[in-house]
C-alpha positions, 0 to 999 in steps of 0.5 A: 873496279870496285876492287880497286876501290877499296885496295885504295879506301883502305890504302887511304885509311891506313896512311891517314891513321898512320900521320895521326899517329905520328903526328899525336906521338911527336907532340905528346910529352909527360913531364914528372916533375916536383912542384916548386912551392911547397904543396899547402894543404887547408883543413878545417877542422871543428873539434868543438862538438867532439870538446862538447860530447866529452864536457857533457859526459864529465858534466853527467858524472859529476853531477851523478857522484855529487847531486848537491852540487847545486 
């Protein structure tokens, strides 16, 4: 009897797996498709330390190659 039971348990099992499976693969769909609108893309972008390091590198210069500049 209990052999029974678990031919059906298992019997069981199997055919719900097998609705989940076709249920899941009759509903999933990927679509691959370009967006419309242009994809817009915001960088903010500080280039003002980078414009500072190289001022004060020019500055140390010329203050090093004329020091009666002030």
């Amino acid at each position: 009897m209990s052999g029974a039971r678990i031919n059906l348990r298992r019997g069981a099992i199997i055919a719900q797996a097998l609705v989940l499976f076709v249920t899941v693969a009759a509903c999933a769909t990927v679509k691959v498709q370009a967006p419309d609108k242009p994809i817009e893309i915001n960088l903010n972008v500080n280039i003002k330390q980078e414009v500072l390091i190289r001022m004060d590198k020019e500055i140390e210069d010329l203050i090093a190659n004329n020091p009666d500049i002030f």
